[in-house]
PyMOL Python script that loads the backbone (N, CA, C, O; Angstrom):
from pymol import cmd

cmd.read_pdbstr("""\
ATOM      1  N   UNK A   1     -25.073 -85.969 -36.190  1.00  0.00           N
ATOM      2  CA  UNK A   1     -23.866 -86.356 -35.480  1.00  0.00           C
ATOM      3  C   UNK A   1     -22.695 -86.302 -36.467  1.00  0.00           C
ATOM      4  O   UNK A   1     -22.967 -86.532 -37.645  1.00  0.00           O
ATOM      5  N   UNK A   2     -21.428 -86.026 -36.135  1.00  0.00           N
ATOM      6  CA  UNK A   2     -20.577 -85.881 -36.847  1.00  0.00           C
ATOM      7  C   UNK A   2     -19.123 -86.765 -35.911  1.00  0.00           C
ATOM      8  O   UNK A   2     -19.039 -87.109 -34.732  1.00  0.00           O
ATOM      9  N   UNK A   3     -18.192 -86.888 -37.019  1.00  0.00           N
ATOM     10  CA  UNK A   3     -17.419 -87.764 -36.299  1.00  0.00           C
ATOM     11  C   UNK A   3     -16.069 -87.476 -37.434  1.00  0.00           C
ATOM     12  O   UNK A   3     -16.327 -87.118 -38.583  1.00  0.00           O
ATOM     13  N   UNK A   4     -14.648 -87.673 -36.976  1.00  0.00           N
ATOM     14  CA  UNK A   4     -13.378 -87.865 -37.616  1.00  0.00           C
ATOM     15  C   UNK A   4     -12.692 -88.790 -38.047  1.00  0.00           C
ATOM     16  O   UNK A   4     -11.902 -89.160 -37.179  1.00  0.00           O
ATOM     17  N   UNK A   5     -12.579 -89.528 -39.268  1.00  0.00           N
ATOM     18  CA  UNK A   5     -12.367 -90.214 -39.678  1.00  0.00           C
ATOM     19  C   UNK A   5     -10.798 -90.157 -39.718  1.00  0.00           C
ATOM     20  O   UNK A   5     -10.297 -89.319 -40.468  1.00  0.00           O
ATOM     21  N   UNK A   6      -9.805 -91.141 -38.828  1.00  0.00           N
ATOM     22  CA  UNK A   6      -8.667 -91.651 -38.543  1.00  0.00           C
ATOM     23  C   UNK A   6      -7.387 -92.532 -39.160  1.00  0.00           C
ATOM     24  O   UNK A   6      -7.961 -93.522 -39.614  1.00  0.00           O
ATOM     25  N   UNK A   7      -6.319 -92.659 -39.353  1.00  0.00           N
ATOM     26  CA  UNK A   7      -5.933 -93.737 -39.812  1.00  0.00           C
ATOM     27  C   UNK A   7      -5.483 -94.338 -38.513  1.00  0.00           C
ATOM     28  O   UNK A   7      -5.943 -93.978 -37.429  1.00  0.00           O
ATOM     29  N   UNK A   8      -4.573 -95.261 -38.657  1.00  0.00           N
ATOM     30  CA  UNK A   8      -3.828 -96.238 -37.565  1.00  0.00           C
ATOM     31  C   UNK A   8      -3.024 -95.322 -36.879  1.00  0.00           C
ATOM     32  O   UNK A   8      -2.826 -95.472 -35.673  1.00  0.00           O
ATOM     33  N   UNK A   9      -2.475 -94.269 -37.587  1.00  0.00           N
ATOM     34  CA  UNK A   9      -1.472 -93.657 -36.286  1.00  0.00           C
ATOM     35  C   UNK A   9      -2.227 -92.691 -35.616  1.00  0.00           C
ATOM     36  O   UNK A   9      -1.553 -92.048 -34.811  1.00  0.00           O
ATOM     37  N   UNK A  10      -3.807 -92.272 -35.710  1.00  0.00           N
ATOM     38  CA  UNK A  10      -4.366 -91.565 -35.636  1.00  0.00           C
ATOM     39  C   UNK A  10      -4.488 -90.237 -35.804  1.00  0.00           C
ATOM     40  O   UNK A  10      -4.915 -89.480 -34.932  1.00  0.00           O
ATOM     41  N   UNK A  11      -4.007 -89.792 -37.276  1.00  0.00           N
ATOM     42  CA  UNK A  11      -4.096 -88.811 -37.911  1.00  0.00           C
ATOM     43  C   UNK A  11      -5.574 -88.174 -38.423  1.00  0.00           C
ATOM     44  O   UNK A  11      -6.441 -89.043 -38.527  1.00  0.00           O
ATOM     45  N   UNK A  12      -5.848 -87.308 -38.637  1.00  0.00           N
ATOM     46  CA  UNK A  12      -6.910 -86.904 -39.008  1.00  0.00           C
ATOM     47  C   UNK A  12      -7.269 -87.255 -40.517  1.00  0.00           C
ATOM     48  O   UNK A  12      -6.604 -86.536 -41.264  1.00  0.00           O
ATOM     49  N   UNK A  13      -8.099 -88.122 -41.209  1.00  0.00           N
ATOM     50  CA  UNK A  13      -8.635 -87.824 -42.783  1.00  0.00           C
ATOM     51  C   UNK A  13      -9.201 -87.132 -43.321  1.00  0.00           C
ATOM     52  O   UNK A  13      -8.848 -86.194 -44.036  1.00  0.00           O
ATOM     53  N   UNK A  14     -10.498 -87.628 -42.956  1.00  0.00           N
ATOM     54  CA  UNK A  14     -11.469 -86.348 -43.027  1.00  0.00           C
ATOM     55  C   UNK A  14     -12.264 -86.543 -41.963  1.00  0.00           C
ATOM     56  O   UNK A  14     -12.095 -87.422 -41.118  1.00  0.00           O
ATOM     57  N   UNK A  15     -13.556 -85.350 -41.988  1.00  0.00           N
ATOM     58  CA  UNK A  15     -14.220 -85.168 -41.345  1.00  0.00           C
ATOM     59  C   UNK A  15     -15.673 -85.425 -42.035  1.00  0.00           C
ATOM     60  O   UNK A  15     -16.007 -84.978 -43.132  1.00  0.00           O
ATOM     61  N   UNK A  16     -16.350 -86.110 -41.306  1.00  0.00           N
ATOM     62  CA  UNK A  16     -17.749 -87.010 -41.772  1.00  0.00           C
ATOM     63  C   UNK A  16     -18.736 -86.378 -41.068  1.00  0.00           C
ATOM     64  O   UNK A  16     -18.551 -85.488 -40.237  1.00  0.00           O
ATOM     65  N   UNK A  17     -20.086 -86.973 -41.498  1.00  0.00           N
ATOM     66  CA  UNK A  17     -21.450 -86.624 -41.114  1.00  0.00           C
ATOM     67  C   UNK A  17     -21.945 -88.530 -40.737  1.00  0.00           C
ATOM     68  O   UNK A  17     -21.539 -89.574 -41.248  1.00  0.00           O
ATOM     69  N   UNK A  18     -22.695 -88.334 -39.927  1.00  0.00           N
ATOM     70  CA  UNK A  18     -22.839 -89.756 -39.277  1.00  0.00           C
ATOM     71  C   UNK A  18     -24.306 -89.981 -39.364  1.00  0.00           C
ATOM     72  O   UNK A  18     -25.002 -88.975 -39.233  1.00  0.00           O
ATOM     73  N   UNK A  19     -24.859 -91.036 -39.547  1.00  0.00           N
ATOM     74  CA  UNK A  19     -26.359 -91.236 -39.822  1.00  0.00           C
ATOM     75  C   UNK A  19     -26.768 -91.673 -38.001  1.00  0.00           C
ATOM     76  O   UNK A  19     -26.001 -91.686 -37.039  1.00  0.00           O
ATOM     77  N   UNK A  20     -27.972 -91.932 -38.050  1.00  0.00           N
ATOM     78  CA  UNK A  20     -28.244 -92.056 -36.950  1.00  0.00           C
ATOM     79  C   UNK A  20     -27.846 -93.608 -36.320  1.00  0.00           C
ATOM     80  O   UNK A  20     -28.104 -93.903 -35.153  1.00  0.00           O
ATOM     81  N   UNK A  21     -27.298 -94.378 -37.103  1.00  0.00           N
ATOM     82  CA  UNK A  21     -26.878 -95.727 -36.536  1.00  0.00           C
ATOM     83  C   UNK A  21     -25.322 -95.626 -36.608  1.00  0.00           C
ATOM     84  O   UNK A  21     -24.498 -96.527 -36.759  1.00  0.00           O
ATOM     85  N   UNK A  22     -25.126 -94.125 -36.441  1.00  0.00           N
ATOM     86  CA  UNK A  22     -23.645 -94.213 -36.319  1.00  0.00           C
ATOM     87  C   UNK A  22     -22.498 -94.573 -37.767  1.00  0.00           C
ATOM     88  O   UNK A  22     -21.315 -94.233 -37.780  1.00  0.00           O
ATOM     89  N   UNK A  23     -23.006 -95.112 -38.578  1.00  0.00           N
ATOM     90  CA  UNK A  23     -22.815 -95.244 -40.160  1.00  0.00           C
ATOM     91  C   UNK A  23     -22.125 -93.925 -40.544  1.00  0.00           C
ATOM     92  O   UNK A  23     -22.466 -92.842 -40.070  1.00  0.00           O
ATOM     93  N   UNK A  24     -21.294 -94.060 -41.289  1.00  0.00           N
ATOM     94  CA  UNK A  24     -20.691 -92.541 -41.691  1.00  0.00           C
ATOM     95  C   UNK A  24     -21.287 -92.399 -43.261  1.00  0.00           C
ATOM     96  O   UNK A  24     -21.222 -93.292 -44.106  1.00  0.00           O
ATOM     97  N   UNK A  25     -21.802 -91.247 -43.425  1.00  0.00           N
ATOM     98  CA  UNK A  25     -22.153 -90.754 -44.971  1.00  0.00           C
ATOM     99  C   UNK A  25     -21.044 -90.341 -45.759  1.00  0.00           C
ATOM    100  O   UNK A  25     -19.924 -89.967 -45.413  1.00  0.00           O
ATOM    101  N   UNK A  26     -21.615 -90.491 -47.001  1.00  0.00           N
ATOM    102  CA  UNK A  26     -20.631 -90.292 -48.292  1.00  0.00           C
ATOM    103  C   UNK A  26     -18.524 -90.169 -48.280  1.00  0.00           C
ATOM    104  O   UNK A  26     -17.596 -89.467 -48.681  1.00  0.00           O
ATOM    105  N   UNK A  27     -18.870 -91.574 -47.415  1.00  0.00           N
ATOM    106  CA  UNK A  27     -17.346 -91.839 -47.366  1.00  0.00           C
ATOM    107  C   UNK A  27     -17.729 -93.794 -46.461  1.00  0.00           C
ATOM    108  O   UNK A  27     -18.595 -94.352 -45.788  1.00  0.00           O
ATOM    109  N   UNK A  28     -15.954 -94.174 -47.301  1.00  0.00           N
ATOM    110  CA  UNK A  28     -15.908 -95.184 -47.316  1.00  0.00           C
ATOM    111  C   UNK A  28     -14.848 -95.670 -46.843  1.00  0.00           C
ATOM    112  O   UNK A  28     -13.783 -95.821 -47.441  1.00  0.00           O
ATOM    113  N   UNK A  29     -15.166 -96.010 -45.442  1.00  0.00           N
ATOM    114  CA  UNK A  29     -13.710 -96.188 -44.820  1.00  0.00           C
ATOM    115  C   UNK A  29     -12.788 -96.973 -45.193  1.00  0.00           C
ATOM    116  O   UNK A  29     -13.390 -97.917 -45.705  1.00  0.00           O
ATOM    117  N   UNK A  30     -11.433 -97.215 -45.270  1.00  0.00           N
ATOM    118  CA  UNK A  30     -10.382 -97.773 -45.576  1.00  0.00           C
ATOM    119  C   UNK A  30     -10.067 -98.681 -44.968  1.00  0.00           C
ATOM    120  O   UNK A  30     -10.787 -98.892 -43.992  1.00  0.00           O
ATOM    121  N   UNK A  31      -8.979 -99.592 -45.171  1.00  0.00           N
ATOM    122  CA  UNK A  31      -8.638-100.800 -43.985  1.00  0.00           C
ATOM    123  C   UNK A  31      -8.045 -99.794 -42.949  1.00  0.00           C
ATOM    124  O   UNK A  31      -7.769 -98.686 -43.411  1.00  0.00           O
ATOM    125  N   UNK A  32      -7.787-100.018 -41.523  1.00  0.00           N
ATOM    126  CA  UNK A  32      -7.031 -99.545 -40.726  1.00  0.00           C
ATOM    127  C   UNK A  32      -7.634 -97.934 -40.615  1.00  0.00           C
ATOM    128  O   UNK A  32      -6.972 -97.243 -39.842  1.00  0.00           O
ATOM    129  N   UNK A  33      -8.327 -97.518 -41.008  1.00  0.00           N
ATOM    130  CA  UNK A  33      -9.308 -96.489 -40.633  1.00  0.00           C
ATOM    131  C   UNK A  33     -10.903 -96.672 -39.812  1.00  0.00           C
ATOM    132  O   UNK A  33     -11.874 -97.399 -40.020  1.00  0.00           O
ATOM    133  N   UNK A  34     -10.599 -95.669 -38.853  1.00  0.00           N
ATOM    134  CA  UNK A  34     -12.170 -95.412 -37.636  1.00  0.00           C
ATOM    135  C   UNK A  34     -12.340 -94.238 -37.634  1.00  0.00           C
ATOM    136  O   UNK A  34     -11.554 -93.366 -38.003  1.00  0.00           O
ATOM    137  N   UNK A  35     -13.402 -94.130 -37.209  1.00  0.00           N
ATOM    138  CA  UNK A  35     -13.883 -92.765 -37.177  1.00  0.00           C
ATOM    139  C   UNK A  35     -14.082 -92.771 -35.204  1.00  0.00           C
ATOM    140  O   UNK A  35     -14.515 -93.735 -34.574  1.00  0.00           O
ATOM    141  N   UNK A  36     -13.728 -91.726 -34.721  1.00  0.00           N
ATOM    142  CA  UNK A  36     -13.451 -91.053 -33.533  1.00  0.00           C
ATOM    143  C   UNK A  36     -14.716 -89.920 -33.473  1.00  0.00           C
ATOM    144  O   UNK A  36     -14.709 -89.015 -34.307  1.00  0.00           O
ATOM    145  N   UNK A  37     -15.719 -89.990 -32.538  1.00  0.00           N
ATOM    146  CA  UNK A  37     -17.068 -89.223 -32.396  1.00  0.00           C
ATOM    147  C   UNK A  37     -16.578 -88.128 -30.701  1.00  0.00           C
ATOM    148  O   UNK A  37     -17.066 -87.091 -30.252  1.00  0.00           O
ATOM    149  N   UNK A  38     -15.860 -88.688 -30.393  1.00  0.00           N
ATOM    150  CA  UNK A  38     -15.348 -88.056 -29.094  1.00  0.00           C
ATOM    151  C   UNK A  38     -14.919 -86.460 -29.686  1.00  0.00           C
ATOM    152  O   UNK A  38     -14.412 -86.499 -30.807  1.00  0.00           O
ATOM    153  N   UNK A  39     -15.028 -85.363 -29.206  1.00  0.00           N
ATOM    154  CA  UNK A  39     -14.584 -84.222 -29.326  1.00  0.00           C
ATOM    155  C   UNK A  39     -14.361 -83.670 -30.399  1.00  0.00           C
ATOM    156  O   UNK A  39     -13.518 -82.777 -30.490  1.00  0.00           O
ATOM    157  N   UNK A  40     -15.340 -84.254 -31.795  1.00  0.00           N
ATOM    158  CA  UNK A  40     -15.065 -84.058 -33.094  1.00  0.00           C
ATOM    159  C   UNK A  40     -14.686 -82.598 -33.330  1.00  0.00           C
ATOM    160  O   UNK A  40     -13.907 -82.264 -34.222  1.00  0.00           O
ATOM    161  N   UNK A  41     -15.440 -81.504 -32.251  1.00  0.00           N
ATOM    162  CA  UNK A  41     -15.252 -80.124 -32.530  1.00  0.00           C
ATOM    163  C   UNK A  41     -14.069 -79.448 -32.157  1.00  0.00           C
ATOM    164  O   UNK A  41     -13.493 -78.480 -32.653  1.00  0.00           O
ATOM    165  N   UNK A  42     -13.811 -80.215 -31.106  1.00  0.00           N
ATOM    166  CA  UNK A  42     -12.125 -79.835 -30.746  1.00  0.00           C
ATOM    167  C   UNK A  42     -11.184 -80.173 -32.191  1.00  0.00           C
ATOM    168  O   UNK A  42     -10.932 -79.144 -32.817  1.00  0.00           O
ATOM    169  N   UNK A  43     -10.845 -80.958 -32.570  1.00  0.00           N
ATOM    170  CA  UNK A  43     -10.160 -81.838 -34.114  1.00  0.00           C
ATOM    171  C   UNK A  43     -10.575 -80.666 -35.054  1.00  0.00           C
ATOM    172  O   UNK A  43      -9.772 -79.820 -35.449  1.00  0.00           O
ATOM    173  N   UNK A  44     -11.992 -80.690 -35.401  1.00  0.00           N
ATOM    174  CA  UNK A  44     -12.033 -79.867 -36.704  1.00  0.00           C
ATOM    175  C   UNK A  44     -11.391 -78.075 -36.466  1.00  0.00           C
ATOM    176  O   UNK A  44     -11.325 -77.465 -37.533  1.00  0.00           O
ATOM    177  N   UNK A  45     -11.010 -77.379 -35.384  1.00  0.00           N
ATOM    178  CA  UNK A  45     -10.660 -76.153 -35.505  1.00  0.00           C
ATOM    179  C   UNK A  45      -8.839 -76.219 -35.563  1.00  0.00           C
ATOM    180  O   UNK A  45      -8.055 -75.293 -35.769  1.00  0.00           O
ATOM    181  N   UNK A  46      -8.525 -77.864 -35.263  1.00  0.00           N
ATOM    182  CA  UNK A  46      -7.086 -78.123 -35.301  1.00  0.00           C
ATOM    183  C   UNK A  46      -6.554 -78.314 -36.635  1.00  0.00           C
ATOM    184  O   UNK A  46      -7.416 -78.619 -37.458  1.00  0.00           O
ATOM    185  N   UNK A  47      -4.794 -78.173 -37.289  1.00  0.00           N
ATOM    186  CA  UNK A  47      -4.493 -77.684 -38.344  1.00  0.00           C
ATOM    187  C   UNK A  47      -4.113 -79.261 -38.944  1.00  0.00           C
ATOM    188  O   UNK A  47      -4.221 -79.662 -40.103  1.00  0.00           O
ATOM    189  N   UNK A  48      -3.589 -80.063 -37.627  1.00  0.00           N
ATOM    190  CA  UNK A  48      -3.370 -81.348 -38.036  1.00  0.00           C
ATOM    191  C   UNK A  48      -3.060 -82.198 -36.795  1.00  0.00           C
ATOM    192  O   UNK A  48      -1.983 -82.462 -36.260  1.00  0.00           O
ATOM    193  N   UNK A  49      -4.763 -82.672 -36.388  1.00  0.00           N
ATOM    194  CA  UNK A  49      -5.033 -83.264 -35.497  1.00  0.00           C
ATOM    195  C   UNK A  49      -4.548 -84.766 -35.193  1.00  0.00           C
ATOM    196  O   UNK A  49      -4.735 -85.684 -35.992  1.00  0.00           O
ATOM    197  N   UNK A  50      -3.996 -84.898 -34.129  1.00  0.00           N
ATOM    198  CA  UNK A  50      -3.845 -86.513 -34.327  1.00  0.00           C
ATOM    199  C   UNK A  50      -4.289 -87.077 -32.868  1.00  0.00           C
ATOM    200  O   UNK A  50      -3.688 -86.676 -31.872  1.00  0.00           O
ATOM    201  N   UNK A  51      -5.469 -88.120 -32.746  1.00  0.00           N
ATOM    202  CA  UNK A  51      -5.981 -88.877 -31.935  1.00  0.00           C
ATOM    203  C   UNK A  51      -4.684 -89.645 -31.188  1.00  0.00           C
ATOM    204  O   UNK A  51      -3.694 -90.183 -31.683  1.00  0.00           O
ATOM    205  N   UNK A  52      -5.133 -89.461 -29.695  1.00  0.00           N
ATOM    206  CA  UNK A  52      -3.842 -89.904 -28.771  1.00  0.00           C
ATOM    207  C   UNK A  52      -4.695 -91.538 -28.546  1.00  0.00           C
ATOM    208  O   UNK A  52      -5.763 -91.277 -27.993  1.00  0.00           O
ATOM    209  N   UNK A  53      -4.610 -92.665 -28.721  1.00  0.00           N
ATOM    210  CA  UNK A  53      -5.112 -93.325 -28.468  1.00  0.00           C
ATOM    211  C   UNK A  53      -4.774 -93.905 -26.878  1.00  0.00           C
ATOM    212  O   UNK A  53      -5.419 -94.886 -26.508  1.00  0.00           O
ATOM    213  N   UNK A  54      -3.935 -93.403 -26.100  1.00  0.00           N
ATOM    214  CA  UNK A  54      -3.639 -93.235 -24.642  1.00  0.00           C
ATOM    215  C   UNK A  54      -4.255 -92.737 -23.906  1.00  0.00           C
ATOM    216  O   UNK A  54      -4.902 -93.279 -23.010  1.00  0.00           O
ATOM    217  N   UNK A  55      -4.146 -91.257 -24.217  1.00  0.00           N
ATOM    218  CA  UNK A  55      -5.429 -90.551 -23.522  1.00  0.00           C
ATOM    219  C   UNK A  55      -6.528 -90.171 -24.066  1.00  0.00           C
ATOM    220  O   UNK A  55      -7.239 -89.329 -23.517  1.00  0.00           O
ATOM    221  N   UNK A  56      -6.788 -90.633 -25.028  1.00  0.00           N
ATOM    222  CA  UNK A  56      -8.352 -90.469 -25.869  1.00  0.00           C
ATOM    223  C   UNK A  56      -8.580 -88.716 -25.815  1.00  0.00           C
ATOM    224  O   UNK A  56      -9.494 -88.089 -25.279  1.00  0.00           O
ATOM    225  N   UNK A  57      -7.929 -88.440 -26.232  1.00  0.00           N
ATOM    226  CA  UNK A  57      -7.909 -86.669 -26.529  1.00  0.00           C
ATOM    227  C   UNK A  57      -7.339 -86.574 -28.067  1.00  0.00           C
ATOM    228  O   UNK A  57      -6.940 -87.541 -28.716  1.00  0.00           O
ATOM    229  N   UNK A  58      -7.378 -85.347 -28.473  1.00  0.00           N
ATOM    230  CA  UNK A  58      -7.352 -84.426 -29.228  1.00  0.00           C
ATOM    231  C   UNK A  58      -5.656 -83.675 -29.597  1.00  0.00           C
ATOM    232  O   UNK A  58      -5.364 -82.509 -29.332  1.00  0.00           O
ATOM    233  N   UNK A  59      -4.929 -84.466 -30.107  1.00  0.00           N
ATOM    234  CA  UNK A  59      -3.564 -83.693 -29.732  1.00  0.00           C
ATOM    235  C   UNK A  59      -2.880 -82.413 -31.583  1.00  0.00           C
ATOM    236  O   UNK A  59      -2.655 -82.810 -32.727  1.00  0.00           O
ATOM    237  N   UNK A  60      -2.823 -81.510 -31.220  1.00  0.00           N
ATOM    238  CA  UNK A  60      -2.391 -80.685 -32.153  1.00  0.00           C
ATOM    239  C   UNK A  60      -0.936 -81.097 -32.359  1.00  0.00           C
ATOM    240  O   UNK A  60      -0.120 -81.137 -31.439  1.00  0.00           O
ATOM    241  N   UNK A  61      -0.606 -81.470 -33.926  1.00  0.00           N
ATOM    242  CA  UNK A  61       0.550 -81.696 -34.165  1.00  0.00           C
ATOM    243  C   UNK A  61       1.306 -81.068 -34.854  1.00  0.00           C
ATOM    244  O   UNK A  61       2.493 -81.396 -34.858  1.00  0.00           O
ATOM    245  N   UNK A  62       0.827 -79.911 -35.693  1.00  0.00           N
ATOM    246  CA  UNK A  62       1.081 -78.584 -36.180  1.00  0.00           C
ATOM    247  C   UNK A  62       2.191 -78.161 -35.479  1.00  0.00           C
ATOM    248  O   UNK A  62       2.237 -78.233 -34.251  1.00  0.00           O
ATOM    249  N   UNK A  63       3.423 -77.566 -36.404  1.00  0.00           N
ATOM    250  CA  UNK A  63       4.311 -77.095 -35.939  1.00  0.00           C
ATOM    251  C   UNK A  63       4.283 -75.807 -35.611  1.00  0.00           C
ATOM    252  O   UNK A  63       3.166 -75.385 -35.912  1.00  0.00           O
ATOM    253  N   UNK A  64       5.169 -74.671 -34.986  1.00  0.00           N
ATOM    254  CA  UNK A  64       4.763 -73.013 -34.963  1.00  0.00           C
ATOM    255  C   UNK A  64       4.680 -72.450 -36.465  1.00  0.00           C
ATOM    256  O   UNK A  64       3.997 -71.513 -36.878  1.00  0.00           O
ATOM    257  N   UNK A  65       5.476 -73.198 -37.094  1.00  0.00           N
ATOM    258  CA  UNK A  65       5.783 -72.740 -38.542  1.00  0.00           C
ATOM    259  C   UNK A  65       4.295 -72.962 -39.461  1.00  0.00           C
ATOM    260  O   UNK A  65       3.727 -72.055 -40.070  1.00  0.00           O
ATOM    261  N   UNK A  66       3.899 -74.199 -39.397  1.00  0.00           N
ATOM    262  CA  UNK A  66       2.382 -74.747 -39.858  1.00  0.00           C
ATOM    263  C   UNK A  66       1.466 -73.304 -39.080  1.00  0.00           C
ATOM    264  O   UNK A  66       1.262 -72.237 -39.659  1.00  0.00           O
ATOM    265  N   UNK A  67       1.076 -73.604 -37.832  1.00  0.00           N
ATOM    266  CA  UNK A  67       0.390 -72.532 -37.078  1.00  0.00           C
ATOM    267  C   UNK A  67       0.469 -71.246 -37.962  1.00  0.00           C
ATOM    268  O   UNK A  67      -0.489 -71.093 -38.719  1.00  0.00           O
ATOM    269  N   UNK A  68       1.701 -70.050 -38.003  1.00  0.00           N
ATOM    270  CA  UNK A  68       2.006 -69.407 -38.254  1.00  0.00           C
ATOM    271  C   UNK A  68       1.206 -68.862 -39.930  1.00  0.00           C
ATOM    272  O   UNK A  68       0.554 -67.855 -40.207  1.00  0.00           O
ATOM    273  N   UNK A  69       1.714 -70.270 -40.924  1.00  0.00           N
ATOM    274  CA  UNK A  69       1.850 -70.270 -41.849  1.00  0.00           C
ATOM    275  C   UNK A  69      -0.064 -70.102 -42.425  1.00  0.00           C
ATOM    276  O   UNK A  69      -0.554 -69.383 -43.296  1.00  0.00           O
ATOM    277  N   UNK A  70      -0.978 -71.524 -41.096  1.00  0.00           N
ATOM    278  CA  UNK A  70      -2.300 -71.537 -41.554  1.00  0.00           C
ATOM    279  C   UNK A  70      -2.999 -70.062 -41.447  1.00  0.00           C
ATOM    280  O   UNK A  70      -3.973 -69.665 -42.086  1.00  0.00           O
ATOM    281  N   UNK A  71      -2.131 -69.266 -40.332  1.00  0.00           N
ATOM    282  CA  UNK A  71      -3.053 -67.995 -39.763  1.00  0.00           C
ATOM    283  C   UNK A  71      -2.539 -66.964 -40.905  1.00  0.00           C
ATOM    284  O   UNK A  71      -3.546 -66.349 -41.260  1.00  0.00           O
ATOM    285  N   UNK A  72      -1.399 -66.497 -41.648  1.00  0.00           N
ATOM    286  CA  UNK A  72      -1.237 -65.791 -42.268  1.00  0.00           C
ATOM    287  C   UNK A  72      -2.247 -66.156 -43.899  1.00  0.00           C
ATOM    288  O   UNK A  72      -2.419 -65.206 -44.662  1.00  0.00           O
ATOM    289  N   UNK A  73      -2.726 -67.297 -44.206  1.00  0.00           N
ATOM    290  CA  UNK A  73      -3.246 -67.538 -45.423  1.00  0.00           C
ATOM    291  C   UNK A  73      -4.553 -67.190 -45.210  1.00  0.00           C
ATOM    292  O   UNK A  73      -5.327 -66.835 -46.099  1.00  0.00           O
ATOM    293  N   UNK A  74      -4.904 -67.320 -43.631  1.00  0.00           N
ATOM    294  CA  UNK A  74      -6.271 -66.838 -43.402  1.00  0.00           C
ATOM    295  C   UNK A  74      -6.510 -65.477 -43.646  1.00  0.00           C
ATOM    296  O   UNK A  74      -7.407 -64.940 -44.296  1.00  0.00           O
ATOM    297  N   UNK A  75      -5.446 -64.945 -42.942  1.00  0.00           N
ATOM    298  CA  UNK A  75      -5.612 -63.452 -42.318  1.00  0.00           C
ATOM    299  C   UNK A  75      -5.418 -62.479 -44.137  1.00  0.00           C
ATOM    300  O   UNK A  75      -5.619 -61.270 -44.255  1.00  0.00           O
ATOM    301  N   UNK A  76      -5.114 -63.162 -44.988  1.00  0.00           N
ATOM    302  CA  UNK A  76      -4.620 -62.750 -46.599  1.00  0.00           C
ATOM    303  C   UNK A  76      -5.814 -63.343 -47.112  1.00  0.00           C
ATOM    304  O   UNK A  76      -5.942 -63.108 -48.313  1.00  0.00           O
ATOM    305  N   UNK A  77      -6.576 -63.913 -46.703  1.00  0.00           N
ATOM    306  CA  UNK A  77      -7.889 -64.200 -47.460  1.00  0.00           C
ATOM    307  C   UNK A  77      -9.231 -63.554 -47.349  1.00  0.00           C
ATOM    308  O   UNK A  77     -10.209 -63.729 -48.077  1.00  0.00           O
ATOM    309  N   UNK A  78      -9.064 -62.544 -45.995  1.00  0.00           N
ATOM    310  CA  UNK A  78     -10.344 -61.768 -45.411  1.00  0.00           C
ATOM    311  C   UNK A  78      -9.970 -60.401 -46.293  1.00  0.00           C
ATOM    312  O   UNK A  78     -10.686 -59.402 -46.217  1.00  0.00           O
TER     313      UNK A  78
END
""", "prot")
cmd.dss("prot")
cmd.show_as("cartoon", "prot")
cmd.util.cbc("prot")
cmd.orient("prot")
């Protein structure tokens, strides 16, 4: 199981591996940090995900310029 580790405004930290009691591995959460198991796979293909805590979704906060900027470093790395 895997899950996204959050702050308070619900930004993305990192991204974790989860034991089977739900426990997150080799990370140590912070005050005011959770980890979010909902749609972890949606989050990890996003550039800078931030948890809507309203509608419990997945919201991309990446600008066109960010967008733009992540796909050209990709597309220069193949």
């Amino acid at each position: 199981m895997f899950g996204i580790v959050i702050n308070k405004q619900g930004y993305k930290i990192e991204f974790v591996a989860l034991n089977e009691d739900d426990t997150v591995q080799f990370y140590e959460l912070k005050d005011n940090e959770q980890v979010i198991k909902k749609d972890w796979n949606v989050a990890n293909v996003m550039i800078k995900p931030k948890w809507n805590f309203d509608t419990l979704i997945w919201e991309e906060t990446a600008t066109q310029e960010e967008i733009a900027e992540y796909n050209n470093n990709i597309m220069s790395a193949l």
